[in-house]
Each structure stands twice: as structure tokens, then as C-alpha cells.
N, C-alpha and C positions, 0 to 999 in steps of 0.2 A: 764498707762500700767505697769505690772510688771515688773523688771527685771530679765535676767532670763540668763542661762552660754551662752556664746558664743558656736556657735558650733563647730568651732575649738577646745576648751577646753575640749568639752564633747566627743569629737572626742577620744580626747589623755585617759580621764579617763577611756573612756569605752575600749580601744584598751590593755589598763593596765589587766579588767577582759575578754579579748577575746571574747569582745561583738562584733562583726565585722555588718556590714547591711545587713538585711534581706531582701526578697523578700517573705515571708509568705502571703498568703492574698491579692496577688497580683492583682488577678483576678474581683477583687470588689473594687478594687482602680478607684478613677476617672482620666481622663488624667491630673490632676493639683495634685493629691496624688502621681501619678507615676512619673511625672516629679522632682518632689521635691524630692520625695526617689533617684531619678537616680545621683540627681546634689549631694546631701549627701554621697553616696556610694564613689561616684568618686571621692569629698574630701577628705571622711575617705581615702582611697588609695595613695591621693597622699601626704597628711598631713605622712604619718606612713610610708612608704615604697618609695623605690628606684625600676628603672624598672627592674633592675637584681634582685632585692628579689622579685621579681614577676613575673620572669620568670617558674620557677616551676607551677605555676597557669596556666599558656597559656599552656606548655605541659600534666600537667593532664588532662585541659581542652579538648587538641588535642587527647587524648587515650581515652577519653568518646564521642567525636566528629567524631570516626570513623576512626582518620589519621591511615597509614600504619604504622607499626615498622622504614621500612628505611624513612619516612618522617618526624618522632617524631625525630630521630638520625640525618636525616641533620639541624634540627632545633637547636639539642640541643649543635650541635659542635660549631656554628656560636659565635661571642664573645656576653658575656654576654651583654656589653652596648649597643648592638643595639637593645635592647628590652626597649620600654619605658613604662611610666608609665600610659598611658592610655590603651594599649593593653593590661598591665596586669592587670588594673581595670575591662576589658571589661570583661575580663578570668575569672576574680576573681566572678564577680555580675552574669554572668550565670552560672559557679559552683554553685552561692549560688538559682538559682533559678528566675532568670530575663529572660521573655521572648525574645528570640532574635527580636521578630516582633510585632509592637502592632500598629495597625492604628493609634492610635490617638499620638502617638509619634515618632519622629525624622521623619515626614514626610510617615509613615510606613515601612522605611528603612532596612534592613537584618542587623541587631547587628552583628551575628555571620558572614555572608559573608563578613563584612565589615574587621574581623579578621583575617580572612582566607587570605583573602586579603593583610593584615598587615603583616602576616608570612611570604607569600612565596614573597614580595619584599625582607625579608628578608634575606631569605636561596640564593635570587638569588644572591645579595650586601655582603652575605658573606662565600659563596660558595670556597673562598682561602684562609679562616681563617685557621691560624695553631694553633693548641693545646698549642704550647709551648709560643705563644704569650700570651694566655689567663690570666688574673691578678691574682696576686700571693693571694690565698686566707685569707696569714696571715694578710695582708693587707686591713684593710677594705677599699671599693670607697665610700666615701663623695660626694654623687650626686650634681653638682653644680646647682646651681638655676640663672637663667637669669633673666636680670630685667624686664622683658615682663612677667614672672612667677611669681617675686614678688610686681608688678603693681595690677595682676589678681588676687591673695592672700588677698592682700590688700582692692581692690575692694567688693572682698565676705564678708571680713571681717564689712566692711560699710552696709551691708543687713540684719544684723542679725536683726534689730528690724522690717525692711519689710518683714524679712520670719515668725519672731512671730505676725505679725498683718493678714499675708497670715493665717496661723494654725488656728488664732482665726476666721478668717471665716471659715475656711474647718471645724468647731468644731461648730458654733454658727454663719452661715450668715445672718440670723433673726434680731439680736441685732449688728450685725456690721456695722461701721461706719465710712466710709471714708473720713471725712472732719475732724475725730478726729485725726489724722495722718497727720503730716505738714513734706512730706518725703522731700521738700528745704531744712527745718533747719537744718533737721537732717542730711542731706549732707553735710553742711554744718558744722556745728557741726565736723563734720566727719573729716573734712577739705579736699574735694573729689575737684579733680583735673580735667582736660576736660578726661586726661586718662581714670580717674576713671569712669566717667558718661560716656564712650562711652562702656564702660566694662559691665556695671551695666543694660544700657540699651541693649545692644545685650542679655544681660541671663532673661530679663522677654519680650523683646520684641515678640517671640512668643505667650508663653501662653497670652498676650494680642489679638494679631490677633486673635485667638483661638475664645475667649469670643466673639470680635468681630462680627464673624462669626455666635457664638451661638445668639447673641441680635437681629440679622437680619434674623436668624430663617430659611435659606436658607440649610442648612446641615444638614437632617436628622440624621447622623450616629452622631452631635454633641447633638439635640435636645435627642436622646436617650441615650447618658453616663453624660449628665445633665440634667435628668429628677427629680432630687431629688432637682433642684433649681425651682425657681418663677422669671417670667420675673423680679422685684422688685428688686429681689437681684442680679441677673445676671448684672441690671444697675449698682448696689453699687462697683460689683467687677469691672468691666470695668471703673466706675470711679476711682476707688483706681489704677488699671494701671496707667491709662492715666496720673494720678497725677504723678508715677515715672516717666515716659517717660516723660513728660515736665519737672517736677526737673531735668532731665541727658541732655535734651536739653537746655535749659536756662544755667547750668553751663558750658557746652560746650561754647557758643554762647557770656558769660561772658567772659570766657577765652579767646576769637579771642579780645573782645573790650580791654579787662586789658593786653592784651600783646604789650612789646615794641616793636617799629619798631626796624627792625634791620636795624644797621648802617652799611652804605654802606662802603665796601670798598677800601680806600681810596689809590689810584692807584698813586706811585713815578709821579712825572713830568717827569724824564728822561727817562720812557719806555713809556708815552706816546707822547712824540716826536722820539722815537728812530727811526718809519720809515719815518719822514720827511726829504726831499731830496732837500739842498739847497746851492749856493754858499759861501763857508768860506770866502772867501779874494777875491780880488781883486787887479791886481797889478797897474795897468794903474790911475783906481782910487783913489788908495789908501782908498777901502773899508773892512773892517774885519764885518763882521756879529757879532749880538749879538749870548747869549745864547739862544735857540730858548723854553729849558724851561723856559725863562722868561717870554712869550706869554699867558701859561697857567696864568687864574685869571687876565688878561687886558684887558683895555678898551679901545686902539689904538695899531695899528702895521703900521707899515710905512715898505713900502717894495719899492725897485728896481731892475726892470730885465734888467740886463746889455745885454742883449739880441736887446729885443725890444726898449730900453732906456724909459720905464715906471715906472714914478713918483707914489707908490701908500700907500694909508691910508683904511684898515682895522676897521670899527667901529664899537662896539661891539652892537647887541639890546637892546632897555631899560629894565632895569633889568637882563640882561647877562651880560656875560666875555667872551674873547676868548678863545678859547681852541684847539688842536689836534685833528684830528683822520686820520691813516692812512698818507696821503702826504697833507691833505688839512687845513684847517681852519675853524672852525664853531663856531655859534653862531654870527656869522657879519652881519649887518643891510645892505640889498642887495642895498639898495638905496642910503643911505649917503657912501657907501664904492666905493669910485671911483679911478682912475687912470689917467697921465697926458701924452703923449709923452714927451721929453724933449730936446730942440736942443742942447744945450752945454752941456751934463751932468757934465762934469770938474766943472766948474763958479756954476752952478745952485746946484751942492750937496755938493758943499762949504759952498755957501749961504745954505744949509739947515742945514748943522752940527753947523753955529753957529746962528740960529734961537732960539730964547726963547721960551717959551711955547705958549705967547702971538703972536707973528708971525706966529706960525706953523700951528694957526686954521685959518689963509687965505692965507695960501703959497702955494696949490694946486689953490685955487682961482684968482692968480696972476697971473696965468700961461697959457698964450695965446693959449689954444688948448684945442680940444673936449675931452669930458669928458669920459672915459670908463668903464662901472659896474664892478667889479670885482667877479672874479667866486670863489676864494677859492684854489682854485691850486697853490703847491708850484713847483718849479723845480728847476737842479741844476744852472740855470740860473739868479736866485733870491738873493740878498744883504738881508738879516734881520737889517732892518738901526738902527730903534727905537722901544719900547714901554713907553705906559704912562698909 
């Protein structure tokens, strides 16, 4: 396939001899001629101008559309930057001759009410604008561009060789060939992002419907403004969609699998014990509590409620640690984690402080009384004796 200018570039050359887009001939366009002129126009527009250098276009616009003298004037006080650059594209393309209404595009939508519309949120939002506020004209305003603007930029920019294989069928559907068009690589190629392919496919995803439509032959009003195709070729164009719209799906759907997980983040120990409520010391005993961040990431807690005089051991599940949440404990094996009354506590948490690791795993065992589950509840009644 040839190469041939971008149309951003033939945008700026022609904008050079005040060749701006036409609407000539309008009326013998097909909805896929008219649609393609509408998305060009409104390029050329926002590629070359600012929505304040475009605001003159929507009020000439509004003195050929009938507005009164003081409606033209509350429009024209309001600050220049609230006029953007789609309303004055809109301005601009039915000055030059663009039906405000056409069934077969935007839904059969009113262009022009849709403006009208556009103004007077405007005059209403800027109905206390003061004159002296307005930007000083020796100044020119550098329109800023959002990176949602220069995403969507970008994206049309990736289209140019599927709006020249689009022309080559609106020119020659006969000889067109959609399996000569590998629109993947070319995205590829592109280096087109999921942004880009959800971009790409919302601007051809109707005129696909469209054809749709027309192949199932259910829409007279379609069967009659593509009377000039053959079921034959109407298949070709529908497949050359569909081919885009799976290339923008697939890199989408790429992008979910190629993306890294995000790493979780990784939460102090000391704010996730911060609401746990438990005894520091002990006088009678002579017990001091550990750190209670040092529970987080272990696999035994030995705890005593000088309350109840319960001996107890916290065991983490296999493949778990304990951890906080709130006043309790989790991740503990319901069944191996039990508890002991204790008659002498004095004698008996002697003997546990100087038990070795090896004694510690039958020192609840040793101990002549039933056994108790434990539920995970700390209180300020609770010793934190050990972890391991």
C-alpha cells in the first residue's frame, strides 16, 4: 500500500493555504463519506486553533441562527475560555455547510440544538464575568493540552493507514481486500497501548454496527444509502471492522495479562497492633509482656490471663503466621491452640520462663486440667509471655 501524508500534516499544510473542510456535495455522501469528513473537520479544528480563536465562529454562527442582538452580547461578555474547542468546530462545520441533522449520523441527533445547548450553560456559568477580568490580549493563551487529549491525539494518529485502506474501498470496494491489512501489527508497530485500542475502537466501533445492520438487511433506510454496494462487498467491509475491533480487543486484554501486580502495601507492625489491649506488667508476678509487634510474622504466642489464671499457646495454621487485627489474633489453628487453668501460677510461670524450646512443646501437656480452645481475644487482663 502506498504511503501517503499523515493527516495531521496535511491538516497544518493545507490550514498554511486556507484550505479549511468543506461540506460541498454533502448530500450524496454516504453515512461512512459523512462520518469520515465530520471526524477530519473536527481534527483540522482542533490540530490549528484554541477554543477562544473560535469563539467568533459560534457568534457569527448565533447571528445567522437567529439569536437576538442582547443574546449574541450576553454570550460575547462571558470569558473567552469557557468556549471550547468542540463548540467552535461545531460553529465552524455548519458555517461551512454541515447539516445540523442527518439520520444516519450521530444517532440522528440535532448538531445545532446540541450548541445552542452549549451556549446558554454558558452565559448561565458566566453571567458575573467582569470585563476587566478578561485576558490581556497582548498576551497570547497557550491552550494547555491534557494527557487524555494527547492519548486521543495519539490514537488517531495510529489510524492513518486504516483510514487510507477505509478510502481505498469508498474508491474501489470491488478490488478491496481485507485480509491484505494485518491492522495487529500495525498496532503494533504503532506501539498502541490498551489506552490507545479502547480509543481506537470507540471511533470505528459504530460505523461497524452500522454495516452490521446493513448485512442483516433488517434497515431499509440502511439498505437504501448503500444501495451502491453488493451483499459481497458489504461482507469485505464488515470483515475489515471486525478485524480492528478484535486488534483494540486483544491489545486491551494483552495489557490486563502483561501487567504487574501491584504490590501490596506493606502496613508498619506497630499500627497494626496499635488497637490491641493487653496487660504490660505484672506486679505480684513479676510478668512484663513482650513487644506485641513481635507477634506479627509468628508461628507461637504463649499468652496468660492473670485474671482467669489461663496458661495459653496460640499456633499459627500450616502455611500461616500470626498476625493482628483490631484486639484479636488471626491466622491461629483453632484446634492445636488451647489453654490450661493453672493452680500455682507463681511455681508454674517460673517453670515456664526457664523451659527450653524442647520442654515448652509438652508443658501445656503436663498440666493436669482440661483443655480450653482458644477464641483469639486479647484483653487488658492478658501477659504476652513468648513468641517463637
Amino acid at each position: 500500500m502506498a504511503t501517503t501524508k499523515s493527516k495531521s500534516v496535511a491538516i497544518r499544510e493545507n490550514s498554511k493555504r486556507d484550505v479549511s473542510p468543506k461540506w460541498d456535495g454533502h448530500e450524496s455522501w454516504s453515512a461512512e463519506q459523512f462520518n469520515r469528513q465530520f471526524r477530519i473537520s473536527m481534527e483540522y479544528y482542533r490540530l490549528e486553533h484554541s477554543g477562544r480563536e473560535l469563539k467568533p465562529k459560534i457568534i457569527n454562527w448565533m447571528s445567522q441562527a437567529g439569536y437576538s442582538k442582547d443574546q449574541i452580547a450576553q454570550f460575547k461578555k462571558t470569558r473567552d475560555n469557557r468556549c471550547n474547542v468542540t463548540m467552535g468546530a461545531i460553529a465552524a462545520n455548519l458555517l461551512k455547510g454541515m447539516p445540523p441533522v442527518r439520520a444516519d449520523f450521530n444517532e440522528g441527533r440535532n448538531t445545532a440544538q446540541w450548541l445552542g445547548e452549549a451556549i446558554q450553560k454558558i452565559v448561565i456559568e458566566g453571567k458575573n464575568d467582569v470585563e476587566d477580568e478578561e485576558i490581556d490580549e497582548a498576551k497570547p493563551v497557550i491552550p494547555q493540552i491534557t494527557i487524555q487529549e494527547r492519548v486521543r491525539e495519539a490514537s488517531f494518529k495510529m489510524t492513518e493507514e486504516i483510514e487510507d485502506a477505509l478510502e481505498n474501498f469508498s474508491q474501489d470496494p470491488e478490488s478491496f481486500d481485507p485480509k491484505a491489512f494485518k491492522v495487529m501489527n500495525l498496532l503494533r508497530g504503532k506501539d498502541a497501548k490498551a489506552a490507545h485500542a479502547r480509543i481506537i475502537k470507540d471511533f470505528y466501533q459504530r460505523q461497524y454496527d452500522e454495516y452490521l445492520d446493513l448485512q442483516e438487511g433488517k434497515d431499509e433506510q440502511l439498505k437504501e444509502g448503500y444501495s451502491h454496494l453488493t451483499k459481497a462487498q458489504v461482507k469485505k467491509i464488515v470483515a475489515f471492522y471486525h478485524e480492528i475491533l478484535s486488534a483494540c480487543d486483544m491489545l486491551a486484554q494483552e495489557a490486563k495479562i502483561n501487567r504487574k501486580p501491584r504490590k501490596a502495601k506493606v502496613v508498619p507492625k506497630d499500627k497494626i497492633v496499635a488497637k490491641l489491649k493487653f496487660k504490660k506488667t505484672d506486679e505480684p508476678l513479676k510478668l512484663v509482656s513482650i513487644n506485641p509487634a513481635d507477634i506479627i510474622g509468628s508461628k507461637e504466642l504463649w499468652i496468660f490471663n492473670t485474671k482467669t489464671r489461663k496458661l495459653g499457646k496460640y499456633v499459627a495454621n500450616e502455611y500461616m503466621e500470626l498476625s493482628v487485627k483490631g484486639t484479636s489474633i488471626t491466622g491461629f489453628n483453632e484446634n492445636t491452640s488451647i489453654q490450661k487453668t493453672i493452680r500455682k501460677p507463681e511455681e508454674k510461670l517460673k517453670e515456664f520462663k526457664a523451659a527450653g524450646k524442647v520442654a515448652l512443646r509438652k508443658f501445656l501437656d503436663d498440666i493436669n486440667a482440661t483443655d480450653t480452645k482458644m477464641n483469639g481475644r486479647i484483653n487488658e487482663d492478658v501477659i504476652l509471655l513468648k513468641v517463637a
